[in-house]
N, C-alpha and C positions, 0 to 999 in steps of 0.2 A: 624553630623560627628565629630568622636575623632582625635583629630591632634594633633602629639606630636613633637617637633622639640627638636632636640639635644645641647647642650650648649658645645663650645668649650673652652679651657683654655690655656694659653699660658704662660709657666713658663719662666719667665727670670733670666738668670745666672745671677749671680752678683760678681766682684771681688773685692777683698778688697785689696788696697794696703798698706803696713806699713814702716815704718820708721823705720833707722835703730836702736835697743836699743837687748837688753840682755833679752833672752824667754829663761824659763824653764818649757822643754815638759815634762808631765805626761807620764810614761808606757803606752803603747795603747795595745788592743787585734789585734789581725787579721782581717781586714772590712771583714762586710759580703758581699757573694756574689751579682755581680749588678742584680736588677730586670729583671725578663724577659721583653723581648722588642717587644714581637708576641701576637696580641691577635688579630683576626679576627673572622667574622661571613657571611655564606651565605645563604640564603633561598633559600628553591625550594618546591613548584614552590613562584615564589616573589611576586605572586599575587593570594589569595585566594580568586578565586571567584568561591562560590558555592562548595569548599571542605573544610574540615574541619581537616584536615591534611597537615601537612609538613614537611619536612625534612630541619633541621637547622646544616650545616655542622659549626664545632669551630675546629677556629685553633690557638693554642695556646702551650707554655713551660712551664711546670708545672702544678700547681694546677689550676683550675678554677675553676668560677661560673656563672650560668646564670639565670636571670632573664626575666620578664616580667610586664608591668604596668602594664596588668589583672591580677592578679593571680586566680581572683574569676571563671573565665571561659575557659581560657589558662592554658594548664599543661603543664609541660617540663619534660621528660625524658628519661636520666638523667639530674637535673637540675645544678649537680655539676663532676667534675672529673679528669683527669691530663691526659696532651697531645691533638694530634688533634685526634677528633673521629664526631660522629653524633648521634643529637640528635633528638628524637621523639617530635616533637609540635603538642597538639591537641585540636583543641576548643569545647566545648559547647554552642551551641546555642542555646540552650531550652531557656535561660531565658534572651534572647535577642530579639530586634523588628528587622523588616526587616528593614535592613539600612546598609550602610557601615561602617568601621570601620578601625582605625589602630590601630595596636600591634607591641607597643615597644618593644625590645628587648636589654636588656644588656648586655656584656662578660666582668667579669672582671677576669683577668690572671696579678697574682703580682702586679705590679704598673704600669701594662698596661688596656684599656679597649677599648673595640666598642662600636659602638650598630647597631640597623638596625632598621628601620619601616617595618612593612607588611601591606597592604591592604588587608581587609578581608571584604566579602560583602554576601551577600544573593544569592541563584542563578536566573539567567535570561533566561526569556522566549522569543526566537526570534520569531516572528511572521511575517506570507506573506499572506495579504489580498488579497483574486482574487475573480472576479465575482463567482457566481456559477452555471454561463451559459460557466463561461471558466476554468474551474475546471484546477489548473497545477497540472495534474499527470505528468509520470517522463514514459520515457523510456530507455531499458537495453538495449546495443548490448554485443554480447558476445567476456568476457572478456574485456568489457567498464565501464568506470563507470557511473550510470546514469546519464542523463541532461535532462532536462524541453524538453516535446515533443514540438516543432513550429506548427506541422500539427493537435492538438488535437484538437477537435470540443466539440460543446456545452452539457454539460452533463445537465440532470434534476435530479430532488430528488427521485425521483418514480420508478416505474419500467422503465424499456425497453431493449433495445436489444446494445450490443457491438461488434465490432469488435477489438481484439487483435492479432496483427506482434508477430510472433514468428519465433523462431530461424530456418532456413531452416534445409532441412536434404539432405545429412550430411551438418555438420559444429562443429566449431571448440569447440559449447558446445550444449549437449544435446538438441533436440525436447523441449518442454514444456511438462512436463508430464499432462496429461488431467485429471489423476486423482486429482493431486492439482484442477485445474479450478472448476472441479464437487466438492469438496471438500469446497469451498469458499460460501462465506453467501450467498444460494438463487441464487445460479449463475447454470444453464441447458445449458450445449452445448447445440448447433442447429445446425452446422456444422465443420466437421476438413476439410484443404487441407493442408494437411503436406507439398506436393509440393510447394503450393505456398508459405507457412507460414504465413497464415489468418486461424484464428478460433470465429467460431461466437456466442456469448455465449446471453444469455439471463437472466436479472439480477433481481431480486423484488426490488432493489436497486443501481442504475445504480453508484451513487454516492461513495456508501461504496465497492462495486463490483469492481471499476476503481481500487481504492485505491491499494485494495489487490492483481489487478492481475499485477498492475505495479512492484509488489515488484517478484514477479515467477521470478526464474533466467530461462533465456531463452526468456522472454517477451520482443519484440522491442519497442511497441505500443499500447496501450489503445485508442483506438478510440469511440465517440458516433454515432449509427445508427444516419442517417442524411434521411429527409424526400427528395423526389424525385418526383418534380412538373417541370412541362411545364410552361414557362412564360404563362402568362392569356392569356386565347382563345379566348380572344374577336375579333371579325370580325376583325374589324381595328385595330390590337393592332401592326401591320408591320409601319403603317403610323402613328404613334404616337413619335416621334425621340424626341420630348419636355420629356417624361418616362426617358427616355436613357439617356439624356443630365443630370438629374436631381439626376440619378440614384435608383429611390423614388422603382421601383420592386423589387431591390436588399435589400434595408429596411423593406418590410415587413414583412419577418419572423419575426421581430424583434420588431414590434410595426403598425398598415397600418392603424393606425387612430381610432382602434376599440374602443370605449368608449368615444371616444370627439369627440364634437359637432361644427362642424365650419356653420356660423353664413352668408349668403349670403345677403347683402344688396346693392337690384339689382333691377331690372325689364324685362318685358317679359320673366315669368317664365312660364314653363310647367308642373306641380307638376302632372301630367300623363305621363311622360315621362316612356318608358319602363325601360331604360337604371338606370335610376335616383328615381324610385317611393322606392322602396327597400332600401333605405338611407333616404328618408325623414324623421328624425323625426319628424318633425313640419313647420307648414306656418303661418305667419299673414302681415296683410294688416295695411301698416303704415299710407295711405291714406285714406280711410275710417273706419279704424278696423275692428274686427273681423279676422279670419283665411283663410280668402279667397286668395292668392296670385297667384291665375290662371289667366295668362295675360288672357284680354277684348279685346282688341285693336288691331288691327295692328300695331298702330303707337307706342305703346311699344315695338316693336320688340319680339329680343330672344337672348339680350343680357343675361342675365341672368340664363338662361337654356345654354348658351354658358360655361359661368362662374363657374354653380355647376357642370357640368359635367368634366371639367377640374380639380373641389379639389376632387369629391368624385361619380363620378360616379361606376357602379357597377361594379366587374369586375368577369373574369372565371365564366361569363353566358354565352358566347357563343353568346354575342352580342354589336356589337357597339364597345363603346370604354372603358377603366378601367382610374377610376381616380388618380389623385395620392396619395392618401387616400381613399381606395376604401372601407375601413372598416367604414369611419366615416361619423357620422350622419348629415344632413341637415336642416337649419334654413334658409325657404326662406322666406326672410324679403321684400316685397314689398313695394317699395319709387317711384314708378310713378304712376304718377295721369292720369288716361284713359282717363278722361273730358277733361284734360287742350290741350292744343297745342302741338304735340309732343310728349307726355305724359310725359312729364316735371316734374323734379326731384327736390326737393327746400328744403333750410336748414331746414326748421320747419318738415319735415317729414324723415331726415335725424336724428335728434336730437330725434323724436318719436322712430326711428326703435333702436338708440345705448340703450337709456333709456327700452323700451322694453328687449331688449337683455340683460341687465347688472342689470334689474328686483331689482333695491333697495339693490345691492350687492348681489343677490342669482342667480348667471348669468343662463340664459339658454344656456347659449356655452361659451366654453373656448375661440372661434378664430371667429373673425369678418375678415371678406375679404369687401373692396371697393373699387370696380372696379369703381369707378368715380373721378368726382371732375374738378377743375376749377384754375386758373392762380391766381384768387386773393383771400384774406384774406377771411374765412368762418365765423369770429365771434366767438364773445366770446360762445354765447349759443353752439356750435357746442364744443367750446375749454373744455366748463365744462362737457357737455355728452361724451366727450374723456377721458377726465380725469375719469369722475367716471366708464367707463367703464375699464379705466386700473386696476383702485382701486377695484375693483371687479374682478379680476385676470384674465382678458381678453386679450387677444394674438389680437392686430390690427395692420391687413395689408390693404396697399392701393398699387394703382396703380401709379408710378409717374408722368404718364400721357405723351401725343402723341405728343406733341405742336411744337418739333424740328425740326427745317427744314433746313436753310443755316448754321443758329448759334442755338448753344446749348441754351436751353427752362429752368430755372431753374423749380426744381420739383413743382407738383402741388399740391392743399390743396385738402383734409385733409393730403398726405402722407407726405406733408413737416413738417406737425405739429411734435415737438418731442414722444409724444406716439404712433407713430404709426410708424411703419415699410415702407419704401419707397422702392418699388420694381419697378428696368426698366424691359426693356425686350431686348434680345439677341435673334440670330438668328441661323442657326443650322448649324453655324461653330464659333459658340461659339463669333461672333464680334456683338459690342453693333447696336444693331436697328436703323438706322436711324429718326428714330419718337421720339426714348427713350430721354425724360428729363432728367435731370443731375445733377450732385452740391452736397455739402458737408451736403445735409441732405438724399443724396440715403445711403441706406441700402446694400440690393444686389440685383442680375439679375437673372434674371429667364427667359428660352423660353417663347419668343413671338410670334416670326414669323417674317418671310421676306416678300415684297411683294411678287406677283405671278411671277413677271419679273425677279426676282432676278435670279434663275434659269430657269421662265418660268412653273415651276411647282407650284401648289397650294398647293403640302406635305410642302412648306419651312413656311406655314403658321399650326394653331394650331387648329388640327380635336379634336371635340367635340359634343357635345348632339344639337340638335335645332326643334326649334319650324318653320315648312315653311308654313308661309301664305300665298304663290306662289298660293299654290292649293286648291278648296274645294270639302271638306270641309278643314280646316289646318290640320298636317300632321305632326306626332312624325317624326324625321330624323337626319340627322348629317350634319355636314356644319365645312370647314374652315372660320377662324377667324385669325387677326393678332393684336397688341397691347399689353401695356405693361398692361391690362383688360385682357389680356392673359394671365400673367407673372405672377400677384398677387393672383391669385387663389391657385397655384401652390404652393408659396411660403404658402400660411395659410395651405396647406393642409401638405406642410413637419411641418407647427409646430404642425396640431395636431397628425403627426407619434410624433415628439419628447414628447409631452404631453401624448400619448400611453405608451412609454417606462417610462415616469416619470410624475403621473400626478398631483405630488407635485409641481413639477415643477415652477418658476414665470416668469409671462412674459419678465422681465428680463433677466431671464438665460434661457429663451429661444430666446430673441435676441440675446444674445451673444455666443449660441450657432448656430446659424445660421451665426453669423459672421465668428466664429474662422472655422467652419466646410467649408466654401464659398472656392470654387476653384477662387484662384488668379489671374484675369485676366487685361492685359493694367500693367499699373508701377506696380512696386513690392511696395506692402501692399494697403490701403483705397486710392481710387481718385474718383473724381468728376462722369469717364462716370459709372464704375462697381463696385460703392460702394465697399465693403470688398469682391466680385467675384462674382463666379454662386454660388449659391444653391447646396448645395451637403447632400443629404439625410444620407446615412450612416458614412459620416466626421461628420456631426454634431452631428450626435448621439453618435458617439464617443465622441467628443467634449462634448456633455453634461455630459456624464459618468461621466467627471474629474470635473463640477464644485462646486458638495456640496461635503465637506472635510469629508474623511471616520474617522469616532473614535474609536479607540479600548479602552475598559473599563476592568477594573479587578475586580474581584469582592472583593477585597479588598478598591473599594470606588477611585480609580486612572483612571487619562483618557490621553489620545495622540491622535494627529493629525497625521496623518500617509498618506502616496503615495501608492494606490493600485499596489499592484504587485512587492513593495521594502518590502525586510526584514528588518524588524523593533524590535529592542529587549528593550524587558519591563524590568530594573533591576528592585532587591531586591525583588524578586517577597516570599510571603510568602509561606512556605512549605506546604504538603496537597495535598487537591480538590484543585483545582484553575479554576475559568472560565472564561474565556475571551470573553466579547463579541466585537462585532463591525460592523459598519455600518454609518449609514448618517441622520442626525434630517433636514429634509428639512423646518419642521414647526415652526422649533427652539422649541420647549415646554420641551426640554430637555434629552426628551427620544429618543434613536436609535429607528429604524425602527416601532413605532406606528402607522405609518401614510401610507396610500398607495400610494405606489411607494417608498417609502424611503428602503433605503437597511438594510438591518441586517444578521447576521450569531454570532452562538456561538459554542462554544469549553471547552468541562471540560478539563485539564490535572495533570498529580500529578506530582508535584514538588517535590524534597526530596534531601540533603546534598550527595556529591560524585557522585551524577550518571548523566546520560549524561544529557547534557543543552537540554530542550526540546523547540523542533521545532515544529508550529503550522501551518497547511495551512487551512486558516480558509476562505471557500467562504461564499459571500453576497449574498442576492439573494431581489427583488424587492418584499417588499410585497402586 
């Protein structure tokens, strides 16, 4: 940057006094007239950003003249003249770099002078990053000026179908002429009702389509067709209130698990479960090996098939129950031993199923759920198969475990360990469990269930998938369940919704998106009974939205951090093509959206000296 500061002078009078003696004056002429005393300078506009023209008002008595430190790119005229008048200043930019710049300016008027500086800079590009599932087009009412629509829904890139609010009839400006709409790129009416002021157009381009019809004078509304589903028809999906509390059915348009793998290491599993077969993508036996994880035993139970049915059972089959992840895939990891007593669960086959799971860094699931565990210290070996499964970019959740009873139980291992997510469990007024463990290493809370006594009803506890060995032969079924072995399922299944929407994602930011997203419950912010609150599926997907920082790049080789959804202006942008991309590097490698799930969107525009500053709405979209 050129920075020219002015240098002031300060003449001091000076008098001479003399003593008295005998002076003989020479003849003198007549002085010449006193110098003019006016010499001023004003710019307009005072700040040349992005024009290249200005009007320099001088006000001055007599002759003047006016300069400038450029002369080489700066013209004036006229550069000289008498009186006040105005002068033409106009730059050349050609053989300047994008950058700021000031321009001095001089007036000298007889033995008077000014000057002034101008700031002269390049023009800028404002730019507003938005999703580009939440495309901000703009709505008109008539004789309003436009403002950001609130009620616009989620636009895609491709074709489909729109609904635009247009002006009613009569009213105080024109119908929408239908011929514009039919006019517009690719865009087919499908219906008019003038009455109501909806017309429903159908777009090859839903995206470029919005654009254009937001701008129709007479248009209130740009809206995206929105799909129109039934919550899931599962049998049981009334007595499911754990859904509701968690809010995971309202999440899934948005992400329900499809493509990540949560990782069940449990016992008495049913891997022929009606309910649950259609999700499994895989079983293995951490006790003998092999792929076998079909409970043997009675004495295994079904806690297990309790468990997967709760993260990812099937849902809108028209049976049973929907998990809360009902897209995503099943790794049922067997850790009871049918031989032993109980079918007893022990760290050396705990430590097999994480090492399985986390496969040398090349995981087979992003989300491990363990619904077990015990009061005291697991060990190192248990500490380093945690560890390399985090290191392996594995999402582990545990159960805090049941131990509570007069006085609070603190949480139990493995979920007290720091890599791992410590979920209690709440009951379906939203108050912490009486069973639920506690202390500053819970996480948050998730529906578990009350007892039966609570209200006397067995809904206050958590309907899921079960194995009943009651009868024979044993018998695909459902069955209430209570515990925070409830609770934790739940929770893995909302990280593999948030792993769905972003499956760059690291386990990291997705516990702290499950933090920040957590409804608030007990003292205001983190406490002992409800860690950072409940579970909230569509907060934290929110919440995750904001945590890798969007970039906008120029393709002049420049980048910014920027807040989606805030107008953001790029100075000195160079004139031309110019493209703008922007987006989110989740893998760090340096590049915007390379990587799946990371965002990206770009934008050509032409920049050019005098014309209006361009505005860019540049959406991102998940690749």
């Amino acid at each position: 940057m050129r920075l020219l500061r002015g240098i002031g002078f300060t003449v001091l009078s000076l008098t001479v006094l003399l003593g008295a003696c005998n002076i003989v004056q020479a003849p003198t002429s007549p002085p010449p007239p006193p110098p003019s005393t006016t010499a001023q300078l004003k710019v307009s506009p005072s700040i040349m950003n992005g024009v290249t023209t200005a009007t320099v008002n001088v006000t001055a008595e007599g002759a003047w003249t006016l300069g400038s430190d450029h002369p080489g790119w700066v013209a004036l005229q006229p550069s000289s003249g008498s009186g006040s008048t105005q002068v033409a200043m106009t730059v050349d930019p050609s053989g300047l770099q994008p950058d700021s710049y000031s321009i001095g300016l001089t007036l000298s008027a007889g033995g008077a002078t000014a000057s002034a500086h101008v700031p002269f800079s390049f023009p800028d590009v404002t730019v507003t990053v938005s999703r580009g599932d939440r495309l901000s087009s703009q709505a008109v009412e008539p004789s309003a000026p436009k403002t950001p629509n609130p009620a616009l829904h989620a636009f895609g890139a491709g074709p489909g179908d729109l609904v635009v609010g247009v002006a009613k009839v009569p009213a105080q400006a024109p119908a929408l002429d239908l011929a514009q709409v039919r006019a517009s790129q690719g865009v087919r009416v499908r219906s008019a009702f003038a009455r109501a002021g909806v017309v429903t157009v159908h777009a090859a381009n839903v995206q470029a389509a919005a654009r254009h019809l937001a701008t129709l004078p007479g248009v209130r509304y740009v809206e995206a067709a929105l799909p129109l589903e039934t919550f899931s028809n599962d049998t049981y999906r009334s007595d499911q209130w754990n859904l509701d509390r968690l809010s995971a059915e309202q999440a899934w348009p948005t992400g329900d698990g499809t493509g990540t793998t949560i990782a069940i290491l449990d016992r008495g599993f049913d891997t022929g479960h009606p309910d649950l077969s259609a999700n499994i993508s895989g079983t293995h036996d951490a006790v003998g090996g092999g792929s076998d994880a079909m409970v043997s035993d009675k004495s295994c139970g079904s806690h297990g098939t309790h468990v997967a049915g709760i993260a990812a059972a099937v849902a809108n089959n028209a049976r049973g129950v929907a998990g809360v992840a009902p897209g995503a895939g099943l790794l049922l990891v067997n850790i009871g031993d049918a031989s032993a007593t109980n079918c007893a669960m022990t760290t050396p086959t705990l430590i097999d199923a994480l090492n399985y799971v986390a496969n040398g860094g090349n995981p087979r699931a992003r989300v491990i759920n363990m619904s077990l565990g015990t009061t005291s210290d697991l060990g190192q070996g248990v500490r380093d198969a945690l560890s390399a499964a985090q290191s392996a970019g594995i999402v582990l959740v545990a159960a805090a475990g049941n131990d509570t009873t007069t006085q609070p139980t603190p949480v139990a291992y493995p979920a007290a360990y720091p890599e791992v997510l410590a979920v209690g469990a709440t009951t379906p007024t939203n108050d912490i469990a009486f069973y639920s463990d506690r202390g500053p290493n819970l996480w948050v809370v998730a529906p578990g269930g009350g007892t039966a006594t609570d209200r006397g009803a067995a809904s206050d506890q958590i309907l899921s998938t079960w194995y009943d060995w009651t009868v024979s032969p044993p018998a695909d079924t459902y069955a209430y369940e209570e515990g925070t072995s409830m609770a934790s399922p739940a929770v893995a299944a909302l990280a593999a919704q948030l792993l769905t929407a972003r499956p760059g994602a690291t386990p990291d930011q997705i516990a702290t998106a499950l933090a920040d997203g957590a409804t608030d419950l007990g003292p205001s912010g983190f406490d002992d009974t409800y860690g950072y609150g409940l579970a909230n599926a569509v907060a934290s997907k929110q919440a995750l939205a904001g945590l890798s920082p969007l970039v906008v790049e120029t393709s002049d080789g420049r980048s910014f951090d920027v807040t989606r959804d805030v107008p953001f202006t790029i100075p000195n942008v160079p004139t031309g093509s110019v493209t703008v991309r922007a987006g989110t590097d989740d893998n760090g490698d340096g590049t915007l959206g390379d990587a799946t799930g990371e965002l990206y969107g770009q934008a050509t525009v032409n920049v050019a000296f005098d014309a209006p500053a361009p505005r860019v709405d540049l959406p991102v979209t998940p690749q």
